[in-house]
matplotlib code that plots the C-alpha trace (Angstrom):
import matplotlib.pyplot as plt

x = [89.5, 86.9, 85.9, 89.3, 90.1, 87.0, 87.9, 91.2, 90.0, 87.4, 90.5, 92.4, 90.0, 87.6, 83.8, 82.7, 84.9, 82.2, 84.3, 88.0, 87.1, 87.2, 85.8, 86.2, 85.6, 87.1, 83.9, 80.4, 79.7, 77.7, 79.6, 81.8, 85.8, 86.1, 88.7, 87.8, 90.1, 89.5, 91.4, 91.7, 92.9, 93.2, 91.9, 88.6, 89.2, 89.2, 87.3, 90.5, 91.6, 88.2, 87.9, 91.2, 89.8, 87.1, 89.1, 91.0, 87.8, 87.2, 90.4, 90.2, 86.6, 86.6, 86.9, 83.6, 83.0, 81.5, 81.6, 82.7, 82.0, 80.1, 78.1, 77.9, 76.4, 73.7, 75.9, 77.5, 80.4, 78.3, 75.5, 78.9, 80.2, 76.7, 76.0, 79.7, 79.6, 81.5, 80.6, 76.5, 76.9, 78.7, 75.8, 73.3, 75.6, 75.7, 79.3, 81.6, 83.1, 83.9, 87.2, 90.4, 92.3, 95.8, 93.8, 91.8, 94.3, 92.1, 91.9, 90.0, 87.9, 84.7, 82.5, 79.5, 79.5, 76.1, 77.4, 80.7, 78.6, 75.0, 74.5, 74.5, 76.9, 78.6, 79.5, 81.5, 85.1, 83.8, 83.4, 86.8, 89.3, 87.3, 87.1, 90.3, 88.2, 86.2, 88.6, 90.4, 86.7, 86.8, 90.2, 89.0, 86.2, 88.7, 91.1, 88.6, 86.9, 90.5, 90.8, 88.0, 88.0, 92.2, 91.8, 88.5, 87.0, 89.2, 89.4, 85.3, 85.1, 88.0, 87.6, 90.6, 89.7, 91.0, 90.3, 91.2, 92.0, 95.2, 95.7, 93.3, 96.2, 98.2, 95.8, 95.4, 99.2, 99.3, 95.8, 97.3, 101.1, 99.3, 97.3, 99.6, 101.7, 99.8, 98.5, 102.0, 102.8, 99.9, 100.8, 104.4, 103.8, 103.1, 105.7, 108.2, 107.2, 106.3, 104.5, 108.0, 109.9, 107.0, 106.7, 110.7, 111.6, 108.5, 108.7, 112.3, 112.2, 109.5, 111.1, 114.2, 113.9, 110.8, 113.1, 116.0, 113.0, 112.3, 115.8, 116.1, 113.1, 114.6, 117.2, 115.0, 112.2, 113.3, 109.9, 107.3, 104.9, 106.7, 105.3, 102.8, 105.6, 106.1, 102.4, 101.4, 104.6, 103.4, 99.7, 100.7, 103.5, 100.8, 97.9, 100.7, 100.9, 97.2, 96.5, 100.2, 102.1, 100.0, 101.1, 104.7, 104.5, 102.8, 105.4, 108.6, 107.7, 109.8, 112.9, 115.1, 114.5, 117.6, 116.4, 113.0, 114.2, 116.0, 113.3, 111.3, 113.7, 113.5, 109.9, 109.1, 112.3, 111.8, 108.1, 108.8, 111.4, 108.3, 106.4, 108.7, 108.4, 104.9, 105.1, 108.1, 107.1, 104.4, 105.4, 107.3, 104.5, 102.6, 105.2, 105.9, 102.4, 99.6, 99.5, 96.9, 95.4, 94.8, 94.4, 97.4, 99.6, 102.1, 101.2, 102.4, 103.9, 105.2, 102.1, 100.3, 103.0, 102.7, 99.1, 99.9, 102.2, 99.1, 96.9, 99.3, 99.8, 96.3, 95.9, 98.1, 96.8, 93.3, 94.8, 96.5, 93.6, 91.0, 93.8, 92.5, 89.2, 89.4, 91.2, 89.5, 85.8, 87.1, 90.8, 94.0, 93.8, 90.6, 93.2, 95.8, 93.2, 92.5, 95.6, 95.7, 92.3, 94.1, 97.3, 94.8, 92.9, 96.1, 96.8, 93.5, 93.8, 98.2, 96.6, 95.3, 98.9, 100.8, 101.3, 98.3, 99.7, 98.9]
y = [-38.2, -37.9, -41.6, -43.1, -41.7, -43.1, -46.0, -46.2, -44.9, -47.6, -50.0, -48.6, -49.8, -46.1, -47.3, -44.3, -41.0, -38.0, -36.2, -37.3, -34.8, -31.4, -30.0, -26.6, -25.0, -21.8, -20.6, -21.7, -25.4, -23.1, -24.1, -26.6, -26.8, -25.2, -26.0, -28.1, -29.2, -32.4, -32.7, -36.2, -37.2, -40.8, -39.5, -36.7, -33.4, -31.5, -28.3, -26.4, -27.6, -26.9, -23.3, -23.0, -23.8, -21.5, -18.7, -19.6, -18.8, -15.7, -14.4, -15.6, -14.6, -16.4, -19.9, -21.8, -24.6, -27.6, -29.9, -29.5, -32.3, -29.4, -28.0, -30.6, -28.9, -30.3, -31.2, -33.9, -34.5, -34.1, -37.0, -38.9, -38.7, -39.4, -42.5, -43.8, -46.2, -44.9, -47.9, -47.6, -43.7, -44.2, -46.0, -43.4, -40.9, -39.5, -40.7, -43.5, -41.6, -45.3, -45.8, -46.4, -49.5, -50.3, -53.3, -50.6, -47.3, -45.2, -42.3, -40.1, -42.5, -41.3, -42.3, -45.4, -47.5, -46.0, -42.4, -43.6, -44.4, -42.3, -38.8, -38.3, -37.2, -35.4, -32.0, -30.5, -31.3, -34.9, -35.8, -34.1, -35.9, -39.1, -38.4, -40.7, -43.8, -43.6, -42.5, -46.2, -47.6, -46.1, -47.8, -51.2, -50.7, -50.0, -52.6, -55.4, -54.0, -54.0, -57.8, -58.5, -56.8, -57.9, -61.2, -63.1, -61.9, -63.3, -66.5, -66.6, -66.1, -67.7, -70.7, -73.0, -76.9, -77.1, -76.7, -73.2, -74.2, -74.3, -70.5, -70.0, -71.3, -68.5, -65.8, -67.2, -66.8, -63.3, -62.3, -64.0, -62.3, -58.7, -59.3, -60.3, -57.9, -54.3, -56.2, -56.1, -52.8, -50.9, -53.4, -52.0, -48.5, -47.9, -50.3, -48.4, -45.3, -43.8, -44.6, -44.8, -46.3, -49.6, -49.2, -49.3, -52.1, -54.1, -54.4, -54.6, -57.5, -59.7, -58.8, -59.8, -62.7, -64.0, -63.2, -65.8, -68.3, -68.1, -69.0, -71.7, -73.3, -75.0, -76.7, -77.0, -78.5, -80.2, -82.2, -80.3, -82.8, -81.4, -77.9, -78.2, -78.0, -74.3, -73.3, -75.2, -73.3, -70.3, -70.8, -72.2, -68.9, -66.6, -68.0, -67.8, -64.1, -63.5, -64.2, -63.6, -60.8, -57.8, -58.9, -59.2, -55.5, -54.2, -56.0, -54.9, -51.6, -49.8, -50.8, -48.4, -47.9, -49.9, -52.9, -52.7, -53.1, -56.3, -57.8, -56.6, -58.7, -61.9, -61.7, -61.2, -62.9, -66.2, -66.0, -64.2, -67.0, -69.5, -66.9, -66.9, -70.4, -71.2, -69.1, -70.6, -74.0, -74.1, -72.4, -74.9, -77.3, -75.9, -76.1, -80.1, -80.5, -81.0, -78.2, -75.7, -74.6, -71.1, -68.4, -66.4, -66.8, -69.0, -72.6, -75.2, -74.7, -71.1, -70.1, -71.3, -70.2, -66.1, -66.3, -67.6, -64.8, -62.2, -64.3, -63.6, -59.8, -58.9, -60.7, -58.3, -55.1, -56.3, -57.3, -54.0, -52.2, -54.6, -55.1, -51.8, -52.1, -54.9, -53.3, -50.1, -52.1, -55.1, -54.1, -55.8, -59.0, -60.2, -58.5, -60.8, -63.8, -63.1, -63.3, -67.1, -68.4, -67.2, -69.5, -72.4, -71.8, -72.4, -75.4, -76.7, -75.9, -77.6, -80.9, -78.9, -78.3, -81.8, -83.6, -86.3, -89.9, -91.8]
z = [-109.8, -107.0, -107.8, -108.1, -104.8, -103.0, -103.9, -102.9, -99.5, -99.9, -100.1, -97.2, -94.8, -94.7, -95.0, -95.6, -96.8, -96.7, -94.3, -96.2, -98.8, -100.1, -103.6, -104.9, -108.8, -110.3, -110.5, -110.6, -112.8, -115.4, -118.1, -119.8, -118.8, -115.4, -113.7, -110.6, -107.8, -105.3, -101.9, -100.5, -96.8, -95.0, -92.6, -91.9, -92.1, -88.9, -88.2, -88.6, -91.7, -93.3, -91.7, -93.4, -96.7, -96.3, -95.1, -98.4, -100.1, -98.6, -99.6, -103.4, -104.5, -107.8, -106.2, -105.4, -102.9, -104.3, -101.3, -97.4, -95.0, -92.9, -96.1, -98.8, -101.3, -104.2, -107.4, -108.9, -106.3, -103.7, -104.4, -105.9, -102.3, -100.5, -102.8, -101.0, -104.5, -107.3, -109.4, -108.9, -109.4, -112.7, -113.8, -113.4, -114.2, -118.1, -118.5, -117.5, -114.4, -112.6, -111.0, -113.1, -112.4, -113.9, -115.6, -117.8, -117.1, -119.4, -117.4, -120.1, -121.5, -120.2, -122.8, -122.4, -124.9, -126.4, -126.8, -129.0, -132.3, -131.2, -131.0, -127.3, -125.6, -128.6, -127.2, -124.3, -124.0, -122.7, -126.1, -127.9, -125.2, -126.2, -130.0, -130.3, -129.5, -132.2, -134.4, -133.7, -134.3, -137.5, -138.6, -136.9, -139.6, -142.5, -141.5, -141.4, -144.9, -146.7, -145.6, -146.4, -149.9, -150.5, -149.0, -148.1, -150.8, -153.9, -151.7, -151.7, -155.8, -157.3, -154.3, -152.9, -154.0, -150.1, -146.8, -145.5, -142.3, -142.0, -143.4, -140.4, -138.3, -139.5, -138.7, -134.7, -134.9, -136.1, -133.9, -130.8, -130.9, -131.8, -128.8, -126.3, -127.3, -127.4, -124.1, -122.6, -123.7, -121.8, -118.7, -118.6, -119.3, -115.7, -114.8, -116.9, -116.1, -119.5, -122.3, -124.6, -122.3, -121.9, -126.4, -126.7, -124.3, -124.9, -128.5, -128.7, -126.4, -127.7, -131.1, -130.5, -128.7, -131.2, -134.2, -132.0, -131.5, -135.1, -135.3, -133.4, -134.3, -137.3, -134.8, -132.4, -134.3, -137.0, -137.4, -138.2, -136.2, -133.3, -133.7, -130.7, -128.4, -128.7, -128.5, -125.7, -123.7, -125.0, -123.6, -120.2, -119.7, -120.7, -118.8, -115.9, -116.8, -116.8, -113.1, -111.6, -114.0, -111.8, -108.9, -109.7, -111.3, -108.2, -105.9, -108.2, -109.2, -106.4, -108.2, -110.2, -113.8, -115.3, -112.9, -114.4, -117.2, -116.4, -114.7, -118.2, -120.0, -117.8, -118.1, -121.8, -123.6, -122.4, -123.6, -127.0, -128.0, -127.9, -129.3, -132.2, -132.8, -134.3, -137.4, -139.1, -138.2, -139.4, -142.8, -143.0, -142.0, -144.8, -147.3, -147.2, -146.6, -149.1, -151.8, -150.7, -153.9, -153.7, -156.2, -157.3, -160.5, -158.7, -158.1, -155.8, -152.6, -152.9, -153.5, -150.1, -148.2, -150.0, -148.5, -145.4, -144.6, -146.2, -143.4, -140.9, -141.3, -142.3, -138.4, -137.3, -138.8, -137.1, -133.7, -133.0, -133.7, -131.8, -128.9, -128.0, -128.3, -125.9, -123.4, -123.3, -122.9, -120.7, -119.5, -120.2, -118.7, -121.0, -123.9, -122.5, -122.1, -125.7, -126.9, -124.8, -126.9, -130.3, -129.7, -128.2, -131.7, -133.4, -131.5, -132.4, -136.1, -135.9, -137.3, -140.6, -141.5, -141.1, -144.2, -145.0, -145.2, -148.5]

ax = plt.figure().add_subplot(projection="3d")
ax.plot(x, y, z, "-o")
ax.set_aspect("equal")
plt.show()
């Protein structure tokens, strides 16, 4: 807390905040879990507000003063508040105590990456609140070693006489729509204002209007060939998104909830339609193209199509899981920039799917 405020004193225009702060402990820091509280003004404190605070002191013995601008102290707050760089002190400091952005709003991830698989760092209430992470590490791990032993693995032994690429396709597809969308979901949750309210309306949206695109697409794209169209939309709306959609949250979040959600809507449905697209067309790619010989007990057509939709959902599985990953270690706009290079690796892998002319 102490460092997310510095800096967004730091970003009001206050060089250096060692007088904008007050720090105080029930107790003295002798153990794990006391209870710590951190007061933050604009502007200094005067010498009456802190005489109040130490009168306040006075009068409730079993509260401790960690850091007044008169009487700083020697503890962690204190040197965090001399160094005047939350960043550089998080360095040196035995956990990730840097600022929280809304890019990477993971206020209680306060782990380094070394201490999430080593042995340091495991104890205190530090590492129970971050236990969850590696918990998710550990079904990354399972996830990936179930596709691999369900999937890649029966491919490798009983061998395809073709090229594999275009059930690649199919995993980009499933990878880049996982991504962008647990992406979008943690972007809107403070949008939103909870955590339900950004799950419900973001997957009911891009859901919805994917499950239209999907639709459509047969209309809309009646030649396979023509299945670039939708992906090259999608990458050029969600590179759009990547350097613009903070902004627009920032500037729109004032509005009341039910206009939110509209201006949710207007933002995600246009993109989900295209985002609904690639999938069907390009099952339907694969199925007039050349027979991808794969094993199963089918044969034929059918058969390449069952896998591509296993492709496609084991790339799911793995993206929600690694989505978070992602974001946790590099924020949600590398998540969301992801999500951008797994569509542009399906466009690169389209050709694999069109039909080969005799």
């Amino acid at each position: 807390m102490l460092a997310v405020a510095m800096q967004a004193l730091h970003s009001l225009g206050v060089a250096n905040p060692e007088r904008n702060f007050i720090v105080a402990s029930q107790g003295p820091l002798n153990e794990d879990g006391i209870p710590v509280v951190v007061l933050a003004k604009k502007t200094s404190f005067t010498l009456e507000e802190e005489s109040a605070v130490k009168a306040h002191f006075e009068r409730y013995k079993e509260l401790a003063a960690l850091y007044l601008p008169s009487q700083p102290g020697h503890n962690p707050f204190a040197d965090l508040i001399a160094s005047n760089d939350p960043y550089r002190f998080a360095q040196s400091y035995a956990y990730n105590v840097s600022p929280v952005t809304d890019n990477a709003p993971f206020f209680f991830f306060t782990l380094k990456a070394g201490q999430i698989l080593g042995q340091q760092g495991r104890h205190g209430i530090d590492w129970k609140v971050n236990l969850g992470v590696l918990v998710l590490i550990l079904v990354l791990v399972i996830s990936l070693v179930a596709v691999l032993g369900f999937l890649i693995l029966p491919l490798a032994l009983q061998g395809a006489r073709q090229s594999p690429l275009p059930l690649l396709y199919f995993v980009a597809v499933g990878l880049g729509y996982i991504l962008v969308e647990i992406a979008f979901i943690q972007r809107f949750v403070l949008f939103l204002g909870h955590p339900t309210y950004a799950l419900t309306v973001v997957i009911f949206l891009l859901m919805l209007s994917s499950g239209a695109g999907s639709l459509f697409s047969r209309r809309w794209l009646p030649r396979t060939e023509m299945a670039w169209m939708p992906l090259v939309l999608v990458i050029l709306a969600l590179l759009v998104d990547v350097f613009f959609l903070p902004g627009w949250l920032e500037a729109w979040v004032g509005l009341g909830l039910y206009s939110r959600i509209v201006v949710s809507g207007l933002l995600l449905a246009p993109l989900g339609f295209v985002m609904g697209m690639p999938f069907p067309t390009g099952l339907r790619a694969l199925a007039a193209g050349p027979v991808l010989d794969v094993p199963s007990g089918a044969t034929g057509a059918d058969n390449a199509v069952e896998w591509a939709w296993a492709m496609n959902a084991a790339a799911s599985v793995l993206g929600s899981v690694l989505a978070m990953v992602i974001a946790i270690q590099f924020g949600l706009t590398v998540t969301l920039a992801c999500g951008v290079g797994a569509y542009l690796l399906a466009l690169l892998l389209l050709p694999a799917l069109h039909p080969r002319q005799a």
